[in-house]
C-alpha positions as CSV (number, residue, x, y, z in Angstrom):
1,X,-74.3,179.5,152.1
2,X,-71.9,182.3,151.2
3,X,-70.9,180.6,148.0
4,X,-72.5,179.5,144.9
5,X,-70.4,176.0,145.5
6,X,-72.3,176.1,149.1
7,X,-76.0,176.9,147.6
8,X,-75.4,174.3,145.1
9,X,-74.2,171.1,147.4
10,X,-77.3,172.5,150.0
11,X,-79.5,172.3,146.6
12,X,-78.1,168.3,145.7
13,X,-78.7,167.1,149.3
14,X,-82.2,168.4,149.0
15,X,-82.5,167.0,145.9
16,X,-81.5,163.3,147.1
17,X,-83.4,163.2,149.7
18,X,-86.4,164.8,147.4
19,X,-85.5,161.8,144.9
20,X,-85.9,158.8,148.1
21,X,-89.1,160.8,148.7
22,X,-91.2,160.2,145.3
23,X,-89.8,156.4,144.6
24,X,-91.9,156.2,148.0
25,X,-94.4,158.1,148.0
26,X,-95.3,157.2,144.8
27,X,-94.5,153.2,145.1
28,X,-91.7,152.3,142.6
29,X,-90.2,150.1,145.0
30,X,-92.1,148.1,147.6
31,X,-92.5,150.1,150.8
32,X,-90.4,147.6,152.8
33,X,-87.5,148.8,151.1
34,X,-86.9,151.9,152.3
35,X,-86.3,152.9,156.1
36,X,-87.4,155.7,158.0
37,X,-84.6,158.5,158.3
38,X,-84.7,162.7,159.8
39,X,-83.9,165.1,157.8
40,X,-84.3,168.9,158.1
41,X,-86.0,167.8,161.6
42,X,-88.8,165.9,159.7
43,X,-89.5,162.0,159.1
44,X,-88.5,161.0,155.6
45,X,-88.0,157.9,153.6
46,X,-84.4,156.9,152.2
47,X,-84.3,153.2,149.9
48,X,-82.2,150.9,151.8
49,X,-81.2,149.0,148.5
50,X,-77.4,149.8,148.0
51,X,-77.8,150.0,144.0
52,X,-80.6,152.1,143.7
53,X,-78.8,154.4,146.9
54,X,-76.2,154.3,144.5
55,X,-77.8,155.3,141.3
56,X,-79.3,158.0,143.1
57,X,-75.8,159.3,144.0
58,X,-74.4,159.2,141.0
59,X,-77.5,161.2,139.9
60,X,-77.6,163.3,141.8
61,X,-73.7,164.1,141.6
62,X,-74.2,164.7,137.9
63,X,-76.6,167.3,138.4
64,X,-74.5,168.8,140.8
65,X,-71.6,168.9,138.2
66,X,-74.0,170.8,136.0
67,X,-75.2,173.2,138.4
68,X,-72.2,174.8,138.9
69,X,-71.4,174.9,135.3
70,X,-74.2,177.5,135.6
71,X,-76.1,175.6,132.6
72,X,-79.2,173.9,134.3
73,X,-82.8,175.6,134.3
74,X,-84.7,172.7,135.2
75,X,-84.4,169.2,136.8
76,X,-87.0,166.6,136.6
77,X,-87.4,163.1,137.8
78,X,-89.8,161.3,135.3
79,X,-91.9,158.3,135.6
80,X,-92.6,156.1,132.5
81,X,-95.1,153.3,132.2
82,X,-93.9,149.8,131.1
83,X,-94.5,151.0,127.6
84,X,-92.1,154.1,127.9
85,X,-95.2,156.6,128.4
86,X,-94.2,159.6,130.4
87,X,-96.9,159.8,132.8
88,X,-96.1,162.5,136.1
89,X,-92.7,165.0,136.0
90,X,-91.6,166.1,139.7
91,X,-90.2,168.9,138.5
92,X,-87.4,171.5,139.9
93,X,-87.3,175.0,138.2
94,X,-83.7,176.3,139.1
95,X,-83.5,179.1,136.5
96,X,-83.5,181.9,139.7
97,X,-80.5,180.7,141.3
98,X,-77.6,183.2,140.8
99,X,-75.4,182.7,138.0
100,X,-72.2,182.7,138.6
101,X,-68.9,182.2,136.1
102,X,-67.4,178.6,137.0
103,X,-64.1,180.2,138.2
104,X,-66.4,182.3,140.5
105,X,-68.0,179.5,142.3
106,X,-66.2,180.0,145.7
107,X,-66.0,183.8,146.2
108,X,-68.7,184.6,148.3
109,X,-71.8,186.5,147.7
110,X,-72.0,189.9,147.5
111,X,-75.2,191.1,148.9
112,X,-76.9,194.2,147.9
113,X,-78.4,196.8,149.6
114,X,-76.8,195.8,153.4
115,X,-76.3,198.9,155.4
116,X,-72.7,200.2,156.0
117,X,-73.1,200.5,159.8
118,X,-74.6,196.8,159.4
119,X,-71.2,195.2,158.0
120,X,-69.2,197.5,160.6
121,X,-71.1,196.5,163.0
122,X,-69.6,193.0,162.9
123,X,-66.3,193.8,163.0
124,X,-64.1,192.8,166.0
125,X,-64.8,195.2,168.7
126,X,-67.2,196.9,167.6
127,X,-71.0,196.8,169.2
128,X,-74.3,196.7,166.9
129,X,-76.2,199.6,167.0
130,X,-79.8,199.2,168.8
131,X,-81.8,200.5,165.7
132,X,-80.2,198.3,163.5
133,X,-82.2,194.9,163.3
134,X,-79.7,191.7,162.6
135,X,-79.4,189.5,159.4
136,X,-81.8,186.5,159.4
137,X,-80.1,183.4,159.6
138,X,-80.6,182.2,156.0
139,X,-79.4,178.5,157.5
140,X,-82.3,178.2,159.8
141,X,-84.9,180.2,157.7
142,X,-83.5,177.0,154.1
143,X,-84.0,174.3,156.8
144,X,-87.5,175.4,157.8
145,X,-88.4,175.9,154.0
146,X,-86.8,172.5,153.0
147,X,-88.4,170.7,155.9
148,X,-92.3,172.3,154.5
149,X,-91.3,171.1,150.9
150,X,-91.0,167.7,152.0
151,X,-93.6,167.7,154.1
152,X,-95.6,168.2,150.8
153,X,-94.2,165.8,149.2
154,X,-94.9,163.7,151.7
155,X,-98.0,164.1,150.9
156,X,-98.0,164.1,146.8
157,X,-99.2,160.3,147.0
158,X,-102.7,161.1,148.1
159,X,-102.4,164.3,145.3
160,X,-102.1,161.9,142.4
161,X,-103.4,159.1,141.1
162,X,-102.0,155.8,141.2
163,X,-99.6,154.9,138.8
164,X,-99.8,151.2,137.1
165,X,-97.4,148.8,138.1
166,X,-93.9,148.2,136.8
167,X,-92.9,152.1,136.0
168,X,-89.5,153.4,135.4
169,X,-88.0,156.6,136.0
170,X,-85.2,158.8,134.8
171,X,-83.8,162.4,136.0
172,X,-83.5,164.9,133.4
173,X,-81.7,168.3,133.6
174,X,-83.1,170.8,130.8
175,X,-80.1,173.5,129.8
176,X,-80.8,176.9,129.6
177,X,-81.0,178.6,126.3
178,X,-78.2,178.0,123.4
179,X,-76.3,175.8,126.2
180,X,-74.3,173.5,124.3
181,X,-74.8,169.7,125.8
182,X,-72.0,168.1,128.2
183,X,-69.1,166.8,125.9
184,X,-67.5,165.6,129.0
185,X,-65.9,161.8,129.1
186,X,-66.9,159.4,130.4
187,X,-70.6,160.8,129.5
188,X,-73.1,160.2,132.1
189,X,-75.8,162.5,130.0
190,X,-76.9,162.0,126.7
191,X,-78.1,165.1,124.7
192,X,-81.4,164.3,123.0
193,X,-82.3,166.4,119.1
194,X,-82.7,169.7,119.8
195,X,-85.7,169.7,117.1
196,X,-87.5,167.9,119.6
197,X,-88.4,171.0,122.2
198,X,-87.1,174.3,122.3
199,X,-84.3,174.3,125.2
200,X,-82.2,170.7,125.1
201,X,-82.6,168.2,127.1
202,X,-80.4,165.0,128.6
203,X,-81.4,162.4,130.5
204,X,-79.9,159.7,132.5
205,X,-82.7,156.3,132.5
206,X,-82.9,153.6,135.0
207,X,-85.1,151.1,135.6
208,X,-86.8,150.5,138.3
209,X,-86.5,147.1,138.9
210,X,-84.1,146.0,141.2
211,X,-82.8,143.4,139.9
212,X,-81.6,145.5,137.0
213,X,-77.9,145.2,136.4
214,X,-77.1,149.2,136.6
215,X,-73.8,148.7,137.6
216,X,-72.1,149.0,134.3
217,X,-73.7,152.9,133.6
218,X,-75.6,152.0,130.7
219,X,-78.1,155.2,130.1
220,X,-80.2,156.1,127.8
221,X,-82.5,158.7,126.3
222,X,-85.4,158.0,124.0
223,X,-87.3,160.7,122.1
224,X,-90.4,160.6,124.5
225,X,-88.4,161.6,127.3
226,X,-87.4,165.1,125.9
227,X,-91.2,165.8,124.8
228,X,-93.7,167.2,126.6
229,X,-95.9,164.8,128.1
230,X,-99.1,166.5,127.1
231,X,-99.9,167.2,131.0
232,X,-103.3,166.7,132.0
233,X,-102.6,168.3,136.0
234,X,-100.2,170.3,137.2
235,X,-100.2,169.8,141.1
236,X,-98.1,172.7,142.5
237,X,-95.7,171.7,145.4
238,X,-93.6,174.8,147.0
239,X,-91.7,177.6,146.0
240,X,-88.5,178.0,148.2
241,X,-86.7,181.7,148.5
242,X,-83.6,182.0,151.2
243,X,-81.7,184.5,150.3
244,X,-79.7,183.3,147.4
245,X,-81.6,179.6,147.3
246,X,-84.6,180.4,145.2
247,X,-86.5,177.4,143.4
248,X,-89.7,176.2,142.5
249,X,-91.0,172.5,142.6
250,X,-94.1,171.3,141.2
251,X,-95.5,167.6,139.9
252,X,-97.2,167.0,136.6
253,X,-99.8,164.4,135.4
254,X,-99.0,163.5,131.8
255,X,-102.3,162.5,129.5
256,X,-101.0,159.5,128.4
257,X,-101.6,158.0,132.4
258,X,-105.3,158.9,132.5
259,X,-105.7,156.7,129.7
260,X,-103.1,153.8,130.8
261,X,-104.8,153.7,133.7
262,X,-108.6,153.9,131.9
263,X,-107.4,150.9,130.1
264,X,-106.0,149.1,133.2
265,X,-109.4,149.5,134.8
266,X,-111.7,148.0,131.7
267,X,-108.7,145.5,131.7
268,X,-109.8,143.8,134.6
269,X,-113.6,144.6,134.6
């Protein structure tokens, strides 16, 4: 990754395969739906319907968009009851990555603090001194880091408690600070009041049936989806750090599901 365009496609393939991993894990869809797949030399779970594949794509490819706009300090996938109640927040704090102008986006990094006889050292010709130790491979040491992320949220199903049936989801990208929203057209974001948290917020909804009709890009943003969903748990997933590549994921319980699901329970008692 010797580009901010390279970090940022490594970040949105993580980020799909992330996204395949919570609808499982956390049983949006019905386990039969999804296949078993490798990625990062570790057993994951990708949805083998074609529209919610799709949907993911296209989410994921408007995150990516955004990224290297250099406006994005958070990502979120959020789950919503039937009723529109936020109730967990997988949440992706990108606000470490590098920023870098737009125009900018392919000139590779510039890293600090390398030693002179380091960079000569691979020149053609020329033979590394014994005393200087190599670079790590940044590749291998993101791959190993990727594959322990997943293998913890792998494992967020038996973290959190169950959800009720018939949630949705959306994924949410929170700008930075005094980041004006996407007046891009056509519009796959739609920029929620700013009175209604201090950094702006967009969101792209979907539902989570799938027999949902999705095909026609009809997204929304209500006014719950921008607040904070009073969290009850925050269950802390991994922080990644590769060089450049420096993120934090972690999943939160909203209030609201403790007492959906208190209700669900005297529901059937």
């Amino acid at each position: 990754m010797s580009t901010f365009a390279a970090l940022a496609s490594s970040f949105i393939d993580f980020l799909t395969v992330a996204i395949h991993t919570i609808l499982y894990e956390r049983g949006l869809y019905p386990s039969e739906t999804f296949l078993s797949a490798h990625k990062y030399h570790y057993a994951v779970r990708q949805s083998r319907h074609p529209r919610v594949c799709a949907w993911i794509q296209a989410a994921a490819s408007a995150v990516e968009a955004e990224l290297l706009k250099g406006t994005i300090a958070h990502v979120a996938l959020v789950i919503f009851s039937p009723s529109s109640e936020p109730l967990e927040r997988f949440m992706f704090d990108l606000s470490r990555l590098p920023e870098v102008p737009p125009d900018e986006i392919n000139t590779p990094f510039e890293r600090v603090g390398v030693p002179e006889s380091l960079s000569q050292s691979t020149d053609k010709g020329a033979t590394p001194s014994p005393h200087v130790a190599p670079p790590p491979d940044l590749s291998v040491n993101l791959e190993e880091q990727f594959r322990a992320t997943m293998a913890r949220l792998s494992t967020c199903g038996s973290r959190l408690s169950p959800l009720p049936p018939d949630c949705t989801y959306t994924v949410v990208i929170e700008n930075k600070r005094d980041v004006p929203p996407p007046i891009d057209h056509p519009q796959p974001w739609i920029p929620v009041e700013p009175r209604l948290q201090s950094e702006r917020s967009k969101g792209k909804r979907n539902s989570a049936g799938l027999d949902e009709d999705d095909t026609q890009g009809e997204d929304w943003t209500s006014d719950r989806l921008a607040s904070e969903p009073g969290r009850a748990r925050t269950l802390p997933i991994r922080a990644v750090k590769a060089g450049e590549m420096i993120f934090e994921v972690w999943a939160e319980e909203g209030k609201s599901k403790n007492a959906i699901l208190a209700g669900s329970s005297a529901g059937h008692n």
